[in-house]
C-alpha positions as CSV (number, residue, x, y, z in Angstrom):
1,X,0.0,0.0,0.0
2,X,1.2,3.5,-1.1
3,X,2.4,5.6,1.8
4,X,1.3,9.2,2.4
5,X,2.9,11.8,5.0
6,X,0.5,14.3,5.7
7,X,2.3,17.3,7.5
8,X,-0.6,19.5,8.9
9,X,-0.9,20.6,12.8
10,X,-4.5,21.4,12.4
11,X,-6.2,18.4,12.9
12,X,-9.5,19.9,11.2
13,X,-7.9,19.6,8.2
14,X,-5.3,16.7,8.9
15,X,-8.3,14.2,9.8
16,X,-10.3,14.9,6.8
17,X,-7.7,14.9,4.5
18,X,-6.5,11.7,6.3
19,X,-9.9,10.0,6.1
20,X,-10.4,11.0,2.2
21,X,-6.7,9.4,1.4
22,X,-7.8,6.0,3.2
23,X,-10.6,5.8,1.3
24,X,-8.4,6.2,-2.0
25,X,-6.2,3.1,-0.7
26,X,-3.5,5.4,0.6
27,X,-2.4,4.1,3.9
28,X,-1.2,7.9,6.0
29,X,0.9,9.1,8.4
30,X,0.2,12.1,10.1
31,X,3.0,14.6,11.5
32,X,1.7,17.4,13.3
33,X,4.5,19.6,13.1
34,X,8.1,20.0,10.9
35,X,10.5,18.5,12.7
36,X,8.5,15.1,13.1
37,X,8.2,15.4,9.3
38,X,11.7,15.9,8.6
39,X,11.9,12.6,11.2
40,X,9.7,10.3,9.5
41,X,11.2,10.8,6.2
42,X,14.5,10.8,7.1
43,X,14.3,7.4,9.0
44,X,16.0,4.5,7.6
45,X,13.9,2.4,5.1
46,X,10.6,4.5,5.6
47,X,8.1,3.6,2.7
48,X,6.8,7.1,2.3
49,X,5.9,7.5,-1.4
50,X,4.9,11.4,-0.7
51,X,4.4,14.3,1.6
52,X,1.6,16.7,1.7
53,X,3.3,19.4,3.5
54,X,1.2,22.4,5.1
55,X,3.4,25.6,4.9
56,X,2.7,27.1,8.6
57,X,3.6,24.9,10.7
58,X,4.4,25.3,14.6
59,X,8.1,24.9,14.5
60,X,9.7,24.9,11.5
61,X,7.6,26.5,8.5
62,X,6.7,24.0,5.2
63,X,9.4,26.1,3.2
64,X,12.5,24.8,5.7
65,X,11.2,21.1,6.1
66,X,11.2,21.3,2.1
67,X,14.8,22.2,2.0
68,X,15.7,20.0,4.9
69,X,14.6,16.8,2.6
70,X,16.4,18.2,-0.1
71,X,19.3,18.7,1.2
72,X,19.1,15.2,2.7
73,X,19.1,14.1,-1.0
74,X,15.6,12.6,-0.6
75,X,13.8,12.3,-3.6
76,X,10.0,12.0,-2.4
77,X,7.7,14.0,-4.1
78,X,6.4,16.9,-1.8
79,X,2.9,18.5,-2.5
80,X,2.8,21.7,-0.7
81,X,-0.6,23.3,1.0
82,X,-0.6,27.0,1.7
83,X,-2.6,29.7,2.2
84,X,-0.3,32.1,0.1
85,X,-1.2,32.2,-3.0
86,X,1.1,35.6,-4.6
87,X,3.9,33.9,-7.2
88,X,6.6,35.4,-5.5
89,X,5.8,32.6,-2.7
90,X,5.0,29.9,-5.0
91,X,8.2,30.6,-6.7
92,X,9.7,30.6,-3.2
93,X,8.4,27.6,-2.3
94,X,9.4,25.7,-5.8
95,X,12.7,26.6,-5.5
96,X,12.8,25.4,-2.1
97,X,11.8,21.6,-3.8
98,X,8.2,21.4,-3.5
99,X,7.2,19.5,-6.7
100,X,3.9,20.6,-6.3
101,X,1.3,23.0,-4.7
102,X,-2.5,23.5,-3.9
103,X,-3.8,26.7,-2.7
104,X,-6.4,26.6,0.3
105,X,-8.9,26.2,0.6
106,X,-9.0,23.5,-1.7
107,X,-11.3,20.8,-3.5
108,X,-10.6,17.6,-2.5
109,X,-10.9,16.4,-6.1
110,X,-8.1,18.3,-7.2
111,X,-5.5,17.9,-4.2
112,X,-6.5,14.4,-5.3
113,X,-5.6,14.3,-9.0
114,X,-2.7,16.3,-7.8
115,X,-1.3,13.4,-5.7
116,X,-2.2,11.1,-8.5
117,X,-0.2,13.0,-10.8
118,X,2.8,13.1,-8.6
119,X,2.6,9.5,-8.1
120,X,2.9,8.5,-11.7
121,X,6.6,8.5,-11.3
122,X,6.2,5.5,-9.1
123,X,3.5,3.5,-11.7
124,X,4.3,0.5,-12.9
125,X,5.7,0.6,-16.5
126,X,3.4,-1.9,-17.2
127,X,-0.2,-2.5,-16.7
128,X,-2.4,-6.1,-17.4
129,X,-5.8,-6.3,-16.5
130,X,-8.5,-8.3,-17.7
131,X,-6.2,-8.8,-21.4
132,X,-5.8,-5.1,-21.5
133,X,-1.9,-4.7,-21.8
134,X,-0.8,-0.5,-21.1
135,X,3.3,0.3,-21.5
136,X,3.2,3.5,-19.7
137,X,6.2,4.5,-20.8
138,X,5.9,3.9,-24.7
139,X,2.3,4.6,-24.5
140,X,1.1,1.2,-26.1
141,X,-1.6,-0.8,-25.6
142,X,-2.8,-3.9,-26.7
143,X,-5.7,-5.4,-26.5
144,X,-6.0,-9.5,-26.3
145,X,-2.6,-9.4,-27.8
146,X,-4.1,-7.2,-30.2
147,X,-2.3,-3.1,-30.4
148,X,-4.5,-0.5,-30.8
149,X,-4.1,3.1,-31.4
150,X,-5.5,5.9,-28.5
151,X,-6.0,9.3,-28.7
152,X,-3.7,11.1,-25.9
153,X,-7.1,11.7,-24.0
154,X,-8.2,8.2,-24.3
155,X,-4.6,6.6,-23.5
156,X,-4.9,9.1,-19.9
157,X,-8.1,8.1,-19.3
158,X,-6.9,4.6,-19.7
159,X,-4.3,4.6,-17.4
160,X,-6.4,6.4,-14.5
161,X,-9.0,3.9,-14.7
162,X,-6.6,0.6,-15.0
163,X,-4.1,2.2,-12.1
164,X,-6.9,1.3,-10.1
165,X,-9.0,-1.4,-11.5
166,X,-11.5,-2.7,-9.4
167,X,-12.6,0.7,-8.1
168,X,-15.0,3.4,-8.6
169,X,-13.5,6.5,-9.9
170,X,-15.7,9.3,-9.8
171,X,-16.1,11.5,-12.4
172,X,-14.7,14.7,-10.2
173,X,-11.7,12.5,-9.7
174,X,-11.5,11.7,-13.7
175,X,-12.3,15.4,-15.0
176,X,-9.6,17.0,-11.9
177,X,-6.6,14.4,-13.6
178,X,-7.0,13.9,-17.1
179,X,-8.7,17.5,-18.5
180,X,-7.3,19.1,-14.8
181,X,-11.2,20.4,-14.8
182,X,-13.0,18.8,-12.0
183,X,-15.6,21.4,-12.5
184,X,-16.9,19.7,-15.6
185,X,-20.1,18.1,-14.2
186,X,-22.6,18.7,-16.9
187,X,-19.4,18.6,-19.9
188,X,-20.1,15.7,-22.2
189,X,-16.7,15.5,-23.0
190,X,-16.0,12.4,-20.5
191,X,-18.6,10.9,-21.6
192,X,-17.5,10.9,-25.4
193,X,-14.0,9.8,-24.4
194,X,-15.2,7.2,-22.6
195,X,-17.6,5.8,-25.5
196,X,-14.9,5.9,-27.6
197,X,-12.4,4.4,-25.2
198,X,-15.0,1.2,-24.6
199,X,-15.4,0.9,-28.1
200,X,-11.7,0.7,-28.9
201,X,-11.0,-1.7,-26.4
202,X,-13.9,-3.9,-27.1
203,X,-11.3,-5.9,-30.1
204,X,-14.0,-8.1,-31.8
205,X,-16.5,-6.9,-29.3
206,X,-16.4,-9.2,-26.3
207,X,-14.8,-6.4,-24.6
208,X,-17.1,-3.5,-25.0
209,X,-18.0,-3.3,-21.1
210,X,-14.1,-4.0,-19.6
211,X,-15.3,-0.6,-18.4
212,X,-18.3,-0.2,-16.0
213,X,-20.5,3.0,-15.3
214,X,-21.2,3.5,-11.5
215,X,-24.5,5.7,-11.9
216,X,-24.4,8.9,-10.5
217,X,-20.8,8.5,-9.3
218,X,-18.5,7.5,-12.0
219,X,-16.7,4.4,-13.5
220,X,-14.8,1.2,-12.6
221,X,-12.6,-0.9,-14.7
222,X,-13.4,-4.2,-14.1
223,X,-10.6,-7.1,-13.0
224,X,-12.9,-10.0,-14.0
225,X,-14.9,-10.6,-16.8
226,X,-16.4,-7.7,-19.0
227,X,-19.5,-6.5,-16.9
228,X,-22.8,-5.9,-18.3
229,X,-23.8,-2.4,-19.6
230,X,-25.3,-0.4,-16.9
231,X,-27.0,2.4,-18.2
């Protein structure tokens, strides 16, 4: 299970955001101020795979825990929360080695897409499911042994739903990390994709429902046989 550090000494924000991350299959750690963050990520063999770092923190601010990781040569991708939102401290906080940041307050959706995104450095180069094959790297995919050609759209929404097969991915979730819009409810521009996408992965059409639609929530790409239609 993929490790998150959350770094937030409010706990009405870290519980929430702790709570939401469980639900996505992230197991999380919680350090309530810099200097346990700097601790946790530091120790030897820790399985953290990312750190959502608040910048005001109690002891040392989000800026100098950044560095400290740096400068430790650690390598794990840092997702920054603040409050600040003028590009002179975004810039600041870049150059410090945050990889990432989300302004508060902030939509859930998106700080998720935004871990997603950060994540894909740690994907597996290869995906298989259900006789779907996905290179990640190369950006191929064949289908029953079969390769087809996607759209850059289609190959993105590909990967979200087959990085985690077996699970509803709502379409907030879809919109916020493929078209980075998770605003989009009424758009019929996931939908399209996603008609396209079932139709190109449906081979000699035994395939057509590999993915699933959740009603009123979203989609799931099945790890067992093709599903029935639902709607």
């Amino acid at each position: 299970m993929t490790t998150v550090l959350v770094v937030e000494d409010d706990p009405a924000i870290a519980r929430p955001l702790s709570r939401v991350l469980n639900r996505e299959g992230y197991e999380v750690q919680v350090a309530p101020d810099g200097r346990s963050a700097v601790s946790a990520v530091s120790a030897p063999g820790h399985d953290i795979a990312l750190v959502i770092l608040d910048l005001g923190l109690p002891d040392l601010d989000g800026l100098e825990v950044c560095r400290r990781i740096r400068q430790a040569g650690l390598e794990v991708p840092v997702l920054m929360l603040t409050a600040r939102t003028d590009e002179a401290d975004l810039v600041v906080g870049l150059d410090a080695g945050a990889d990432d940041y989300v302004g508060k307050p902030f939509r859930m959706a998106e700080l998720l897409a935004r871990v997603r995104a950060l994540l894909r450095r740690r994907t597996p180069a290869l995906l298989e499911v259900g006789g779907v094959r996905v290179e990640t790297a190369a950006r191929r995919v064949e289908v029953d042994g079969t390769e087809i050609a996607l759209a850059n759209k289609e190959f993105e929404l590909l990967r979200v739903m087959m990085s985690r097969a077996g699970q509803v991915v709502t379409r907030e979730e879809i919109l916020a990390e493929v078209w980075n819009d998770p605003g989009m409810k009424t758009s019929k521009t996931l939908d399209m994709h996603m008609s396209w996408l079932r139709r190109k992965l449906a081979g000699s059409g035994a395939g057509e429902h590999r993915i699933s639609t959740v009603r009123g929530i979203g989609f799931r790409f099945e790890v067992g046989p093709p599903a029935e239609p639902q709607g």
